[in-house]
C-alpha positions as CSV (number, residue, x, y, z in Angstrom):
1,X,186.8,74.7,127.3
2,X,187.2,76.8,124.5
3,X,190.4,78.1,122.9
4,X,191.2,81.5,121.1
5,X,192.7,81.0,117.5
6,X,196.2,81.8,117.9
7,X,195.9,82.4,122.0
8,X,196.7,78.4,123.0
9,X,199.0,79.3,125.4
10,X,201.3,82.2,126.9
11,X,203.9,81.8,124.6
12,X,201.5,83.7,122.3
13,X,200.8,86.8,124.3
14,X,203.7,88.8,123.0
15,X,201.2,88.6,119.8
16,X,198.8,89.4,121.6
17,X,199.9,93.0,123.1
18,X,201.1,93.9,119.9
19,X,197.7,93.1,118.3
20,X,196.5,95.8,121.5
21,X,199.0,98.1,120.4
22,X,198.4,98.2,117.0
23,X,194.5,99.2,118.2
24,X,195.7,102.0,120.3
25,X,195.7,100.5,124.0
26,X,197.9,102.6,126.3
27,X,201.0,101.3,128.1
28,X,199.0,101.7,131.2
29,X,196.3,99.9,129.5
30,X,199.1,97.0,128.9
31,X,200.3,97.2,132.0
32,X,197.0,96.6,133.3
33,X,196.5,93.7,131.3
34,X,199.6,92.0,131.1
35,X,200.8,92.8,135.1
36,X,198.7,93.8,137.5
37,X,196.0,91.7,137.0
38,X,198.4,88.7,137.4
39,X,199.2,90.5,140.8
40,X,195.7,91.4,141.6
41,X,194.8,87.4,141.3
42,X,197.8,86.4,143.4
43,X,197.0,88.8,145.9
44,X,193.4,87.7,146.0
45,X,194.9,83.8,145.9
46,X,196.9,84.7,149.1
47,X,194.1,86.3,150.7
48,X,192.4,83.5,150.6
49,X,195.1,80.9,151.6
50,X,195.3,82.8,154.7
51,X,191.5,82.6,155.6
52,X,191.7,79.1,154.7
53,X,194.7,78.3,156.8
54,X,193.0,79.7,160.2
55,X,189.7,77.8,159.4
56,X,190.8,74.1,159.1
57,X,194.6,72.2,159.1
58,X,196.2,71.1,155.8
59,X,195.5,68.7,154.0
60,X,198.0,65.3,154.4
61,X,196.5,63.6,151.7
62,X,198.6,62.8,148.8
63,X,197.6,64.1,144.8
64,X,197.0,60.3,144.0
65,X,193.8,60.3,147.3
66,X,192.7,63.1,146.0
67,X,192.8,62.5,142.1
68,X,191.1,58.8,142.7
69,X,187.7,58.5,141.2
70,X,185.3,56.0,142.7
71,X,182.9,54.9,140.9
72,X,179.4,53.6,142.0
């Protein structure tokens, strides 16, 4: 996985819009960016929780089942 110089994490995305600004993106532009596509992901996220739920029953296995790594 690569990592942007200076964008580790979200702590650094106030830098990051400012950066935008300074190049002449829009507030709708920011908006865009910054909001709605967090919103258009959940959405989609949801979406697909749903179909998942109506095709087969939760899960009941524990993080530690799932995380276990057999080896051959």
């Amino acid at each position: 996985t690569e990592t942007v110089q200076g964008l580790e994490d979200v702590s650094t995305y106030p830098n990051l819009l400012a950066e935008l600004v300074k190049r002449g993106w829009t507030d709708a532009e920011l908006r865009g960016l910054a909001g709605e596509n967090v919103l258009r992901v959940l959405t989609r996220a949801e979406t697909v929780a749903s179909r998942l739920r109506k095709a087969r029953p939760a899960s009941t296995k524990t993080i530690e089942q799932l995380d276990r790594r057999i080896t051959p």
